[in-house]
GUKE-409186 format. One line per 4 residues: number of its first residue (from 1); their letters; for each residue y, x, z of N, C-alpha, C, O. Coordinates in Angstrom, 1 decimal, always signed. Atoms other than C-alpha are relative to their C-alpha. Example, Ala and Ser with C-alpha at 12.3 -4.5 7.8 and 13.67 -1.06 7.14 Angstrom:
1	as	-1.2 +0.9 +0.0 -4.5 +12.3 +7.8 +1.2 +0.9 +0.0 +1.2 +1.9 +0.7  -1.1 -0.9 +0.0 -1.1 +13.7 +7.1 +1.1 -0.8 +0.8 +2.2 -0.3 +0.9
This chain:
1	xxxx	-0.3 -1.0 -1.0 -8.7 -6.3 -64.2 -1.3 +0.5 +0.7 -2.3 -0.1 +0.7  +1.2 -0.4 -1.1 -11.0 -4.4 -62.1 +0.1 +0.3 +1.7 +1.1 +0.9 +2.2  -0.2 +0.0 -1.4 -11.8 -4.8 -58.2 +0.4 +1.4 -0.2 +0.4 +2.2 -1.1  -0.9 -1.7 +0.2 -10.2 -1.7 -56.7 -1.5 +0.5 +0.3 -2.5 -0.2 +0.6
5	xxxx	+1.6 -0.9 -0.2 -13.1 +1.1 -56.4 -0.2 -0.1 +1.3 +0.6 -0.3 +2.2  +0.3 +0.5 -1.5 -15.2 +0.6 -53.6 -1.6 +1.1 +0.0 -2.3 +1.2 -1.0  +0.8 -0.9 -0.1 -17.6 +3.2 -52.2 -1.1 -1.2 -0.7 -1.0 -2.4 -0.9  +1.4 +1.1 +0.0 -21.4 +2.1 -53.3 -0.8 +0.0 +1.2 -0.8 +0.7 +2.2
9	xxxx	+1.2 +0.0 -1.5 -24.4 +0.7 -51.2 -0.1 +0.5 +0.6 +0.1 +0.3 +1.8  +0.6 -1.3 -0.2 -25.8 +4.2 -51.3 +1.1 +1.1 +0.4 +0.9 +2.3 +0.6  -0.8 -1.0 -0.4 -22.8 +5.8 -50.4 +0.0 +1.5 -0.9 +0.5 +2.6 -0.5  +0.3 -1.5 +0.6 -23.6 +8.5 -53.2 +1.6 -0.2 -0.8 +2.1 +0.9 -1.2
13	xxxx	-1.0 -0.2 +0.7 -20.3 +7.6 -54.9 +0.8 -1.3 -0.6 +0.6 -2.3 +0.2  -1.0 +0.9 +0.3 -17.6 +5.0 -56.7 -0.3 -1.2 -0.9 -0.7 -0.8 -2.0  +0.1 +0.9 +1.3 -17.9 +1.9 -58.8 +1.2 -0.7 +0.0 +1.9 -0.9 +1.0  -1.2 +1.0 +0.3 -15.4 -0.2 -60.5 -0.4 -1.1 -0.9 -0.9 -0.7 -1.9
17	xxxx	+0.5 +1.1 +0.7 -16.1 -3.4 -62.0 +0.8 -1.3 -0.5 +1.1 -2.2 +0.2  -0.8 +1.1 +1.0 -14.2 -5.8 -64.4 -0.4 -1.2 +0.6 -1.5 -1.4 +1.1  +0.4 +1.1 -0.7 -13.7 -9.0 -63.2 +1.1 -0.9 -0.7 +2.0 -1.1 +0.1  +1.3 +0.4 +0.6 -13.7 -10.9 -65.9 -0.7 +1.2 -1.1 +0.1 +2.0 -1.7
21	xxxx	+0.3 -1.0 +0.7 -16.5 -8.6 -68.0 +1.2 +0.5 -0.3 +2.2 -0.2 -0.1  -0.5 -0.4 +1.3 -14.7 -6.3 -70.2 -1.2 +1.1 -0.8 -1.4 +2.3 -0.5  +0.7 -1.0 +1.0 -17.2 -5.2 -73.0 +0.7 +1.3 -0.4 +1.9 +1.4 -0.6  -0.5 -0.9 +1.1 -16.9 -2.1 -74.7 -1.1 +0.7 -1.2 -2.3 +0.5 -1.3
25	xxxx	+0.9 +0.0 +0.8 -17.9 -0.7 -77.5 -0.3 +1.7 +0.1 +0.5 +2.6 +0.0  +0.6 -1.8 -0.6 -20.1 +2.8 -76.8 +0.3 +0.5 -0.8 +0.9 +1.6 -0.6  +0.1 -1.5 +1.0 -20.0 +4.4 -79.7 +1.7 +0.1 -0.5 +2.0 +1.2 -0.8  -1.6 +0.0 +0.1 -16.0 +3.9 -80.3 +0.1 +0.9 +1.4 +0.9 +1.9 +1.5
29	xxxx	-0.9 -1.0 -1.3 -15.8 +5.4 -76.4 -0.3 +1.2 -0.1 +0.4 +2.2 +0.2  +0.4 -1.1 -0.5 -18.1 +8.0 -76.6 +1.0 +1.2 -1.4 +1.2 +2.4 -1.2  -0.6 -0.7 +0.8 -16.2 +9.2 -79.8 +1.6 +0.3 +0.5 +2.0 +1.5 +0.3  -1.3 -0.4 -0.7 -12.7 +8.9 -77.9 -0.3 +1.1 +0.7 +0.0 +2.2 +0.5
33	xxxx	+0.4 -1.0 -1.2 -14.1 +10.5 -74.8 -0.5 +2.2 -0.5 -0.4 +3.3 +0.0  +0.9 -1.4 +1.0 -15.8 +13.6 -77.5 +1.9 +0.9 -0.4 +2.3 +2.0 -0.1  -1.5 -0.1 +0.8 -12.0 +13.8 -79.3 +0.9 +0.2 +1.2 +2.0 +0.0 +0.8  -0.3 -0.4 -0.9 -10.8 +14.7 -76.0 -0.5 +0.6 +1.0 +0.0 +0.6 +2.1
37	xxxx	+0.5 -1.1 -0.3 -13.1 +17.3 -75.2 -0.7 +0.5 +1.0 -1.0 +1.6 +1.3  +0.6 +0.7 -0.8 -14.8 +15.2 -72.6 -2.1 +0.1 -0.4 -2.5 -0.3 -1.5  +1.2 -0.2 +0.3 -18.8 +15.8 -72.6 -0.6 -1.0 +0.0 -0.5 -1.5 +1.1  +0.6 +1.3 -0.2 -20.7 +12.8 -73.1 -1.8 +0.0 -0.6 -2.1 +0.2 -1.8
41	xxxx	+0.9 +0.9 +0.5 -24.3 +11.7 -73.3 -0.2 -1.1 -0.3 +0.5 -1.9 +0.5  -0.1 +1.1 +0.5 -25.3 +8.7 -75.4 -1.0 -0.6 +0.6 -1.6 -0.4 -0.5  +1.6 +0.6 -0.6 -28.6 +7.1 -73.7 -0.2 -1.7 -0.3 -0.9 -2.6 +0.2  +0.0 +1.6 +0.9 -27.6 +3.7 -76.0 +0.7 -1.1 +0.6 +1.8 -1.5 +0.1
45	xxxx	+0.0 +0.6 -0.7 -27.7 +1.4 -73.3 +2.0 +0.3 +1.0 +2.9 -0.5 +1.2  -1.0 +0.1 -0.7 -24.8 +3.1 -71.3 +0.5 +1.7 -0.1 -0.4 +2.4 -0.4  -0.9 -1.4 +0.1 -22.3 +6.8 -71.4 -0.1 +0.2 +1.4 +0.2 -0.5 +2.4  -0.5 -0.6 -1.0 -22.5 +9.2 -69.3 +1.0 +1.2 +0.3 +0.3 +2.3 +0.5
49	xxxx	-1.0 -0.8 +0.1 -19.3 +11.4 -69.1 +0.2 +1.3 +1.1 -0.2 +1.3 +2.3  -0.4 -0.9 -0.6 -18.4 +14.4 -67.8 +1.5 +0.5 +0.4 +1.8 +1.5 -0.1  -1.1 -0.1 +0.2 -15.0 +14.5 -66.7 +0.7 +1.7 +1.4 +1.4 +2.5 +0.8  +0.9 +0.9 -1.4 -15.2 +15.5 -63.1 +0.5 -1.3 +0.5 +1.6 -1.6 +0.2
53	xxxx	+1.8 -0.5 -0.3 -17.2 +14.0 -61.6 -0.3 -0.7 -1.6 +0.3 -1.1 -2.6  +0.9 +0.5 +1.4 -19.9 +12.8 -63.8 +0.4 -1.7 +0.3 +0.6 -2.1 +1.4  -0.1 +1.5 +0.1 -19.2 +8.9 -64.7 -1.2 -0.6 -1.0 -1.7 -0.2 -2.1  +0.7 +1.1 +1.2 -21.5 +6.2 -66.1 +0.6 -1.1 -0.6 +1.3 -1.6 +0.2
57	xxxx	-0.8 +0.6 +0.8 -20.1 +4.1 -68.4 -1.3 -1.6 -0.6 -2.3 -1.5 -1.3  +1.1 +0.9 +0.7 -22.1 +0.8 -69.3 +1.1 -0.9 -1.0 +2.3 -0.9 -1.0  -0.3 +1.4 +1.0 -21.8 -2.1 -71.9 +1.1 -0.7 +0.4 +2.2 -0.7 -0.1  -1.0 +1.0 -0.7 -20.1 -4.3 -69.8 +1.4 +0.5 +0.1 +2.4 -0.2 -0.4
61	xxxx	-0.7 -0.6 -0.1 -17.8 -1.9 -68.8 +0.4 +0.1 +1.1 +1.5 -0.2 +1.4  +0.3 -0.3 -1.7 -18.8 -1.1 -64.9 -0.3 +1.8 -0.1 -1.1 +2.5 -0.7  -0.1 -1.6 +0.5 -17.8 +2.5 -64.5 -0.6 +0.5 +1.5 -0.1 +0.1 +2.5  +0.3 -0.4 -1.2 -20.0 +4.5 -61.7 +0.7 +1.6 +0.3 +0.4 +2.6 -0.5
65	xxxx	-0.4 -1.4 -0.5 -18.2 +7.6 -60.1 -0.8 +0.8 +0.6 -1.5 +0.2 +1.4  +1.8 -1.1 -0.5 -20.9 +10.4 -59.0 +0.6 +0.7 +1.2 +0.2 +1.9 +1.3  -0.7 -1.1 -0.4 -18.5 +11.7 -56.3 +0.0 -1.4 +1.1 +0.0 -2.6 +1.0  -0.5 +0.9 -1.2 -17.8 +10.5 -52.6 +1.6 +0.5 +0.6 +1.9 +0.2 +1.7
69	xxxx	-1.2 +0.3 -0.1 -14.0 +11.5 -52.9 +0.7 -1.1 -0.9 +0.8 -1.3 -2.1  -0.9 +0.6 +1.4 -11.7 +8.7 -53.6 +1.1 +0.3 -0.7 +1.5 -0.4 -1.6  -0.5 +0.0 +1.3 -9.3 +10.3 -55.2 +0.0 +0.6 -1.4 +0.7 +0.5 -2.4  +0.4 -0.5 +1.4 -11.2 +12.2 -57.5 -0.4 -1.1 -0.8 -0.2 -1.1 -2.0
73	xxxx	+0.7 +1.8 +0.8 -13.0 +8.4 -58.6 +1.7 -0.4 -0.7 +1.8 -0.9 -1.8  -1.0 +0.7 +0.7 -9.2 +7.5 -59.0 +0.5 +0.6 -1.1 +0.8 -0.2 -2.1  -0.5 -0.7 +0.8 -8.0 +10.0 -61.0 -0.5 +0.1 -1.0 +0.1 +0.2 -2.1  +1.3 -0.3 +1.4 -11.3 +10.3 -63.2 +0.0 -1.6 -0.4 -0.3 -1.8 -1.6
77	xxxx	+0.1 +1.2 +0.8 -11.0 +6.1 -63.6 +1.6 -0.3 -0.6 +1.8 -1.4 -1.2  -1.1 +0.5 +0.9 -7.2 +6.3 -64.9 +0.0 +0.7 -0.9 +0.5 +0.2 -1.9  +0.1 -0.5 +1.4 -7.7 +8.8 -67.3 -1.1 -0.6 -1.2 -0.9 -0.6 -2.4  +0.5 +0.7 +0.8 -10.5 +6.9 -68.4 +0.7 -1.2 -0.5 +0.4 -1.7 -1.6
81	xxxx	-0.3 +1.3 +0.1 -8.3 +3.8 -68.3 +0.6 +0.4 -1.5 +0.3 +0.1 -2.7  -0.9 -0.9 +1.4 -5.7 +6.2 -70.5 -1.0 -0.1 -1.5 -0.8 -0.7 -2.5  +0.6 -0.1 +1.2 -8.5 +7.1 -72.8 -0.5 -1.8 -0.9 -0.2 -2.2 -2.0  +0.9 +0.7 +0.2 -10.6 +3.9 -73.0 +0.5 -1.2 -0.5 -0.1 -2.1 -1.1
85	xxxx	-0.7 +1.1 +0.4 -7.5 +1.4 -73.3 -0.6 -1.5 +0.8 -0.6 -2.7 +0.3  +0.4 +0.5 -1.1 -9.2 -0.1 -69.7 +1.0 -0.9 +0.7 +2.0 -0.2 +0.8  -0.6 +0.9 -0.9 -7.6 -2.9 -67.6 +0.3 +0.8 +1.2 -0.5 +1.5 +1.8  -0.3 -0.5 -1.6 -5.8 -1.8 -64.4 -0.5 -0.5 +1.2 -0.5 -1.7 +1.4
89	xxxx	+0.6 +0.4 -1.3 -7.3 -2.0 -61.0 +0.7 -1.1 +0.8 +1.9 -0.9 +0.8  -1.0 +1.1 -0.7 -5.9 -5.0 -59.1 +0.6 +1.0 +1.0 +0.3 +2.1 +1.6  -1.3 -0.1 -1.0 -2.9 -4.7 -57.2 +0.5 +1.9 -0.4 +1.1 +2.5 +0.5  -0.1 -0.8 +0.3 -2.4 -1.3 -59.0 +1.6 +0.4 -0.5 +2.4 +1.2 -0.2
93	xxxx	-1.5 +0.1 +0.3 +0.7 -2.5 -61.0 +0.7 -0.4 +0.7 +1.6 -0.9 +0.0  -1.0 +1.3 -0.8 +2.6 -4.5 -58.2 -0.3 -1.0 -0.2 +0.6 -1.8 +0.0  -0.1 +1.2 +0.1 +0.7 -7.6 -59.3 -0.9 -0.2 +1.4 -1.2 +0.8 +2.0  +0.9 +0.4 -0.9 -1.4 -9.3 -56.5 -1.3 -0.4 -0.3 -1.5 -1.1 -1.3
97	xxx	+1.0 -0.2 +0.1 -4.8 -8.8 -56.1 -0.5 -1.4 -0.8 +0.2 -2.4 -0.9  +0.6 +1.0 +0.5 -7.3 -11.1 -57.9 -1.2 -0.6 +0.9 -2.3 +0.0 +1.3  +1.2 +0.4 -1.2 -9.2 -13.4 -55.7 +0.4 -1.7 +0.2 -0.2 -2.4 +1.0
């Protein structure tokens, strides 16, 4: 699952974080994300998407949102979920948080 999004430090925008990891694999997403007409740079290490907003996409699979609305972060992390075949945010489905 992933903590629910929680502004960052910096206040510049959203992160969401699997808890436990979930890998993924870049070049399978960035090919989903392309096949859905989604703009993506590859920079190896981690995707950066264009949906809005812009998202970073790493290894692990810690998604950063580039935006200080949350419901644009929410909306841009369930379609990712849609695409990416991503775990749901706790307490999203009616289960109880994880903690």
């Amino acid at each position: 699952m992933y903590h629910k999004l929680r502004l960052c430090s910096n206040n510049g925008g959203f992160e969401a974080i699997p808890d436990p990891p979930h890998p993924l694999d870049l070049p399978a997403a960035r090919e989903r994300l392309r096949a859905d007409g989604i703009a993506v740079v590859d920079a190896r290490v981690l995707l950066i998407a264009t949906l809005p907003p812009e998202v970073t996409i790493s290894r692990a699979g810690r998604l950063l949102f580039k935006t200080r609305d949350p419901n644009e972060a929410d909306r841009a992390f369930e379609r990712l979920r849609g695409l990416l075949d991503l775990p749901p945010v706790e307490g999203a489905d009616g289960s109880a948080p994880a903690g």
